[in-house]
Residue frames as a rotation matrix with the C-alpha (Angstrom) as fourth column:
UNK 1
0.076 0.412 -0.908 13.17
0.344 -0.866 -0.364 -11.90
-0.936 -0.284 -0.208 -35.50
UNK 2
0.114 -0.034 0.993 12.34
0.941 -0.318 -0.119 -10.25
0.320 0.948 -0.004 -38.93
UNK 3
-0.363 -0.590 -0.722 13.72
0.603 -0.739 0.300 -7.21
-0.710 -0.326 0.624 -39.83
UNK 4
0.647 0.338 0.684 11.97
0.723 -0.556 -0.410 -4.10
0.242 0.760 -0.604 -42.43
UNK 5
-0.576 -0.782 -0.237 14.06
0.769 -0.617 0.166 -1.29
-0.277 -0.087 0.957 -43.55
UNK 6
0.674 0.614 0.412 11.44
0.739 -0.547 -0.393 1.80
-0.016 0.569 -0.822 -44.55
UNK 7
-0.523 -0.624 0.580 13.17
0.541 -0.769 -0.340 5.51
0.659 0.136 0.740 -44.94
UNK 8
0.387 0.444 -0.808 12.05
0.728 -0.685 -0.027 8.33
-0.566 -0.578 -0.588 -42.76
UNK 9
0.717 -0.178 0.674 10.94
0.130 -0.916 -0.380 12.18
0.685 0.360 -0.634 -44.44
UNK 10
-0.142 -0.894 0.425 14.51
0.532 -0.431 -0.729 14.04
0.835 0.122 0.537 -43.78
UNK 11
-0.130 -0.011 0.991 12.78
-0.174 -0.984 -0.034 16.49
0.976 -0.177 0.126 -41.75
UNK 12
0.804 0.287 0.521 11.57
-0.585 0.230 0.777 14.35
0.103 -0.930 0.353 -38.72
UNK 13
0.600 -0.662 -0.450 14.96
0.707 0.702 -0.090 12.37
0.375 -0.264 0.889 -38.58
UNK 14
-0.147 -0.631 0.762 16.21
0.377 -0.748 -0.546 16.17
0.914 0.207 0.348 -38.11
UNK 15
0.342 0.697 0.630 13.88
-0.554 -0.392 0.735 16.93
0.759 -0.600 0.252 -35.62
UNK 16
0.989 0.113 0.092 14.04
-0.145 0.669 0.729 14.09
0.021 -0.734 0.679 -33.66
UNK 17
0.049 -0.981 -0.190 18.67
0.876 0.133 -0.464 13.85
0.480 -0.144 0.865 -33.94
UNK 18
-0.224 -0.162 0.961 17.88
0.085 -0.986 -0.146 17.42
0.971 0.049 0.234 -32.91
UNK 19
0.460 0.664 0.589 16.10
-0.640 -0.212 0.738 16.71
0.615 -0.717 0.328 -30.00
UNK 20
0.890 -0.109 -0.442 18.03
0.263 0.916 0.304 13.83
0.371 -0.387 0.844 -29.06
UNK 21
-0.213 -0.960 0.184 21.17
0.668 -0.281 -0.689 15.96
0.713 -0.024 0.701 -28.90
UNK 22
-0.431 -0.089 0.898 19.58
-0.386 -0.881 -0.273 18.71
0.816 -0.464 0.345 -26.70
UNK 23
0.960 0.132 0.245 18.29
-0.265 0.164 0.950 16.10
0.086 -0.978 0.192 -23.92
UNK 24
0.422 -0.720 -0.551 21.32
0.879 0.475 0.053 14.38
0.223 -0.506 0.833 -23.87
UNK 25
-0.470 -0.830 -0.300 23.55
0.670 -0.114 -0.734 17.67
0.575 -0.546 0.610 -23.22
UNK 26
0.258 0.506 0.823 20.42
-0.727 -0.459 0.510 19.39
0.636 -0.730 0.249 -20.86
UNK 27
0.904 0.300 -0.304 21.28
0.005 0.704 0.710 16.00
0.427 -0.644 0.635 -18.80
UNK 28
0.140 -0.898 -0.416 24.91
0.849 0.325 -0.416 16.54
0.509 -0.295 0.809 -19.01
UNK 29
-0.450 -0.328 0.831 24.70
-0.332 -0.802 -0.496 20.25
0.829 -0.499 0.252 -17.56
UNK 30
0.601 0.652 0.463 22.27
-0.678 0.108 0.727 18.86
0.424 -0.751 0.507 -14.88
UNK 31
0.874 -0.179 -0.451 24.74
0.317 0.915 0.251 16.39
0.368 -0.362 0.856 -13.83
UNK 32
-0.125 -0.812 0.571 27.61
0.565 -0.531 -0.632 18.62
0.816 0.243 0.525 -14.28
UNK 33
-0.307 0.013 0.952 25.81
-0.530 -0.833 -0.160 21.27
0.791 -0.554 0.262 -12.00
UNK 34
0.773 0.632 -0.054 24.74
-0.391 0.542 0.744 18.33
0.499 -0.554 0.666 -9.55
UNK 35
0.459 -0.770 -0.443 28.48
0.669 0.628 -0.398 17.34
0.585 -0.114 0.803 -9.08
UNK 36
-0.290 -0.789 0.542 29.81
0.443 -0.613 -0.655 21.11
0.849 0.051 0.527 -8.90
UNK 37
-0.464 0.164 0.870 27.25
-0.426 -0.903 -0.057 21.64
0.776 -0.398 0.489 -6.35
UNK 38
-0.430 0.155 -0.889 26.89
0.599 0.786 -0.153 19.22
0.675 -0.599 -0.431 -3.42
UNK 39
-0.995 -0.092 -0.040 26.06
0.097 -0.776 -0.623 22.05
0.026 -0.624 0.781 -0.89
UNK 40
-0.392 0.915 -0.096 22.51
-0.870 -0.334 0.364 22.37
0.300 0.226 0.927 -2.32
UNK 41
-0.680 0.403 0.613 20.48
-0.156 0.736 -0.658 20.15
-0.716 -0.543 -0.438 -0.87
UNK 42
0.267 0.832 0.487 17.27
0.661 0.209 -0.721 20.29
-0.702 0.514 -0.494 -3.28
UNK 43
-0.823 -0.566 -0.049 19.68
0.333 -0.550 0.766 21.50
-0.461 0.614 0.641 -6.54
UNK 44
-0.440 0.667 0.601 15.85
0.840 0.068 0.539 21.93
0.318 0.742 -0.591 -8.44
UNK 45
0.448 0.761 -0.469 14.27
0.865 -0.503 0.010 24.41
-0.228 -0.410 -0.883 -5.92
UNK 46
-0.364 -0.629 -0.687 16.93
0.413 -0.770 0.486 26.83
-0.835 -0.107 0.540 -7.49
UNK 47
0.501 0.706 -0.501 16.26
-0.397 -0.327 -0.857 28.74
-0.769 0.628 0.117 -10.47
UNK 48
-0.321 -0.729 -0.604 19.16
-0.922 0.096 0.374 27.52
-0.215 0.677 -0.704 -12.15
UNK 49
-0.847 0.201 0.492 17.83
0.013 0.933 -0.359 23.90
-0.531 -0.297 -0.794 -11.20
UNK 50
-0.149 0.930 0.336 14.73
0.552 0.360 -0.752 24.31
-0.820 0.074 -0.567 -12.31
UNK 51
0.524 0.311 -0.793 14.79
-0.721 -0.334 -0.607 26.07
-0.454 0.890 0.049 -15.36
UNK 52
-0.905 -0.222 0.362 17.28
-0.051 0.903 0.426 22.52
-0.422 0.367 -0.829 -16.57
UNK 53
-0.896 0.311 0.318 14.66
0.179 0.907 -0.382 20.62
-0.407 -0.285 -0.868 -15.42
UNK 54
0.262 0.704 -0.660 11.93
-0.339 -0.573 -0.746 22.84
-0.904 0.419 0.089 -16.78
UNK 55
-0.167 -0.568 -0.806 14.00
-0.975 -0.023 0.219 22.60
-0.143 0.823 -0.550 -20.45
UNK 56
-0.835 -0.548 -0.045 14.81
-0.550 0.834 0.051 19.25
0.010 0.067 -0.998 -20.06
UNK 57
-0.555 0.693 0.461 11.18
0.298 0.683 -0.667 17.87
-0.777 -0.233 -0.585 -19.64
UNK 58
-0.086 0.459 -0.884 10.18
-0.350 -0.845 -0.405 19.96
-0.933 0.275 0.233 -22.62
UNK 59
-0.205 -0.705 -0.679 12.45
-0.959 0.007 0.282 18.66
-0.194 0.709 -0.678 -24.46
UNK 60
-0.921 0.002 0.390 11.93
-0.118 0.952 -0.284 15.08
-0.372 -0.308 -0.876 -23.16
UNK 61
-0.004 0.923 0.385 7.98
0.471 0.342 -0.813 15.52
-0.882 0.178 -0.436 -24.55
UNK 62
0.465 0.398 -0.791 8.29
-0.573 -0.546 -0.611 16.93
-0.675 0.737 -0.026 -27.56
UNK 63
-0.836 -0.469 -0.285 11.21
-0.544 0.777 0.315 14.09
0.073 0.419 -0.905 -28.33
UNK 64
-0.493 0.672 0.552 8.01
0.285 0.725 -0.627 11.42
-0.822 -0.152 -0.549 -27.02
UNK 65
0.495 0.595 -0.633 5.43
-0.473 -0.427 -0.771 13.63
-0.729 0.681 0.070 -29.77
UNK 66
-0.074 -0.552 -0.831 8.13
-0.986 -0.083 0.143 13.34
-0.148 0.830 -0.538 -32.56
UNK 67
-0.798 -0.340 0.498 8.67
-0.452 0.884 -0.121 9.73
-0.398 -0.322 -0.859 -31.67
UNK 68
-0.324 0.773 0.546 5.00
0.265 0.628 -0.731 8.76
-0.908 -0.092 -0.408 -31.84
UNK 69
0.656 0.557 -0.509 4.41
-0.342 -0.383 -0.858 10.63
-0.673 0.737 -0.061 -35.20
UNK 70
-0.427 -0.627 -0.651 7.17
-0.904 0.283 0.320 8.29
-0.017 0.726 -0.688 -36.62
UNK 71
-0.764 0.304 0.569 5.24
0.082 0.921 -0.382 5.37
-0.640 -0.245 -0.728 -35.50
UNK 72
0.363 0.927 -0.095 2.14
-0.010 -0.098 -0.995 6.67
-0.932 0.362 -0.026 -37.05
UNK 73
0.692 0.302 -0.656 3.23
-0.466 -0.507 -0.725 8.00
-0.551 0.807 -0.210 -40.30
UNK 74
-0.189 -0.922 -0.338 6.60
-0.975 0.134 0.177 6.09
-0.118 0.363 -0.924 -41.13
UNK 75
-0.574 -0.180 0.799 5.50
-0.443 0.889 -0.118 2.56
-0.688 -0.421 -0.590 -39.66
UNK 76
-0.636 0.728 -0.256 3.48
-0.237 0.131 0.963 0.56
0.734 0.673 0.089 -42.43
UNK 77
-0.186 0.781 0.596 0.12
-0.967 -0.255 0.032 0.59
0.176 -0.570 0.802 -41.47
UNK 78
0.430 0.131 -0.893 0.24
-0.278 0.961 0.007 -3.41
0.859 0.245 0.450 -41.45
UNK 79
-0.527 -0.494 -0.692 2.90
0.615 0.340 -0.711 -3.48
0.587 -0.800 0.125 -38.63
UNK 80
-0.294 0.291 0.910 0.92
-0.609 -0.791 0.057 -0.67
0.737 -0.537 0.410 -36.49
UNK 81
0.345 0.905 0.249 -0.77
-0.852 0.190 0.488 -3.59
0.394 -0.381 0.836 -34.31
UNK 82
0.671 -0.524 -0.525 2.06
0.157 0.792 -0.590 -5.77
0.725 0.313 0.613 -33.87
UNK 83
0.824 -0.534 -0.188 4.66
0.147 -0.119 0.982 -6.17
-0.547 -0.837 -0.019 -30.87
UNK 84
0.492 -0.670 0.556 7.78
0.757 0.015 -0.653 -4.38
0.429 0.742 0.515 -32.43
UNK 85
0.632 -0.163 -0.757 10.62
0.275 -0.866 0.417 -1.98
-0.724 -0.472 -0.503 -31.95
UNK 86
0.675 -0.493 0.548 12.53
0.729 0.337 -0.596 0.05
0.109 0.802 0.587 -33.65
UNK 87
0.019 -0.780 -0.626 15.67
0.699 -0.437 0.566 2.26
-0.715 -0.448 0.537 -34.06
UNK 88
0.957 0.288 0.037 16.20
0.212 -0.607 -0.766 5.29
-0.198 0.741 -0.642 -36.58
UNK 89
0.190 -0.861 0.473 19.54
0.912 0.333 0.239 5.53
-0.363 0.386 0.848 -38.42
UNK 90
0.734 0.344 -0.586 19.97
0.056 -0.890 -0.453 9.84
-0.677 0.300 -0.672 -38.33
UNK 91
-0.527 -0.830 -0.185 22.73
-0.122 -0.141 0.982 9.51
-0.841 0.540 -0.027 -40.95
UNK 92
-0.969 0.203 0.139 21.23
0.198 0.309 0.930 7.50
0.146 0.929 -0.339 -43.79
UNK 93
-0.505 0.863 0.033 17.34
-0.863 -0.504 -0.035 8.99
-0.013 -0.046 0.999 -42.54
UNK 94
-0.184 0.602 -0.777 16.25
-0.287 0.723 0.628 4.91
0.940 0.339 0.039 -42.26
UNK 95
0.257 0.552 0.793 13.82
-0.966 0.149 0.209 3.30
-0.003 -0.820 0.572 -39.66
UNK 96
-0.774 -0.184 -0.606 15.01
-0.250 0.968 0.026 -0.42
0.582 0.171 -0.795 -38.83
UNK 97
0.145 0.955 0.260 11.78
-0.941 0.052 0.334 -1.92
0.305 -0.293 0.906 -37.68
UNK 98
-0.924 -0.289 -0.253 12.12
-0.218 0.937 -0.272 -5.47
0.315 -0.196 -0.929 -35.41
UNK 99
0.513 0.803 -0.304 8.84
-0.585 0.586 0.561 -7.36
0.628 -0.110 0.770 -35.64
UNK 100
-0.214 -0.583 0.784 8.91
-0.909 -0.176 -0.378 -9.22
0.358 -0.794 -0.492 -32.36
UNK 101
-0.009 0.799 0.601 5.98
-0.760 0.385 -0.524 -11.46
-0.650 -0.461 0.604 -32.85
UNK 102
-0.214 0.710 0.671 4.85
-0.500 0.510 -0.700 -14.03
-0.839 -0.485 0.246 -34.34
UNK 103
0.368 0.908 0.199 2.49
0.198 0.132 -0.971 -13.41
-0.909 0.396 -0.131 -36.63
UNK 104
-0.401 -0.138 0.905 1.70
0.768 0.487 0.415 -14.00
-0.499 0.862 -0.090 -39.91
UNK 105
-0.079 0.316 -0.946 2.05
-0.006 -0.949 -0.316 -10.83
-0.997 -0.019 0.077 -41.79
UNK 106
0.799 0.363 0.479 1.31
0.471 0.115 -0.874 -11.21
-0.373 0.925 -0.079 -45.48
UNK 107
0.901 -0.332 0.281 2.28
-0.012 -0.665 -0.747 -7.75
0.435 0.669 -0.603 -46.57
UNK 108
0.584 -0.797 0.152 5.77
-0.101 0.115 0.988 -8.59
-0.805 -0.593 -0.014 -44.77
UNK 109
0.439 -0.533 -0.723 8.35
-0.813 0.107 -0.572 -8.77
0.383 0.839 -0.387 -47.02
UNK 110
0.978 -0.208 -0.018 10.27
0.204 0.935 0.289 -12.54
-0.044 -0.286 0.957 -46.79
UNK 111
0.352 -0.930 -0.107 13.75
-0.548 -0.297 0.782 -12.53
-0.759 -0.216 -0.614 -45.67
């Protein structure tokens, strides 16, 4: 598996550690208030319940948006078409990129 380091602009590694930090603790109050309340049978049809879940899917698509405008704008346009994944690194603002395939990419850098 080859490996590309690129950087990511400051602001969308903000964006997106931001977002990643408000689903993860919208899931932990939703779990939290799922535990404290067993009694409720359908814990969403509340208002408390459903505004979470309301939040929490907001959140959960605007993290997907952010996501896909790093693919576009960060990924080199060379790997765009290619079977890859990658991970973002919100300390140091870098994108590790794992080419999955194959292929012969020219503009690849050689390990």
């Amino acid at each position: 598996m080859r490996k590309i380091i690129v950087s990511c602009p400051q602001d969308l590694a903000l964006e997106l550690e931001k977002n990643y930090y408000e689903i993860t603790v919208l899931q932990q109050l939703i779990d939290r208030y799922i535990d404290n309340h067993p009694e409720i049978e359908d814990i969403f049809e509340t208002k408390i319940g459903f505004n979470l879940l309301q939040r929490l899917t907001e959140k959960q698509t605007n993290y997907e948006t952010l996501k896909n405008i790093l693919t576009k704008n960060v990924i080199p346009e060379y790997l765009q078409n290619h079977s890859l994944n990658w991970s973002l690194d919100f300390l140091n603002n870098e994108v590790t990129i794992n080419i999955l395939c194959d292929c012969e990419i020219p503009e690849c850098p050689k390990e």
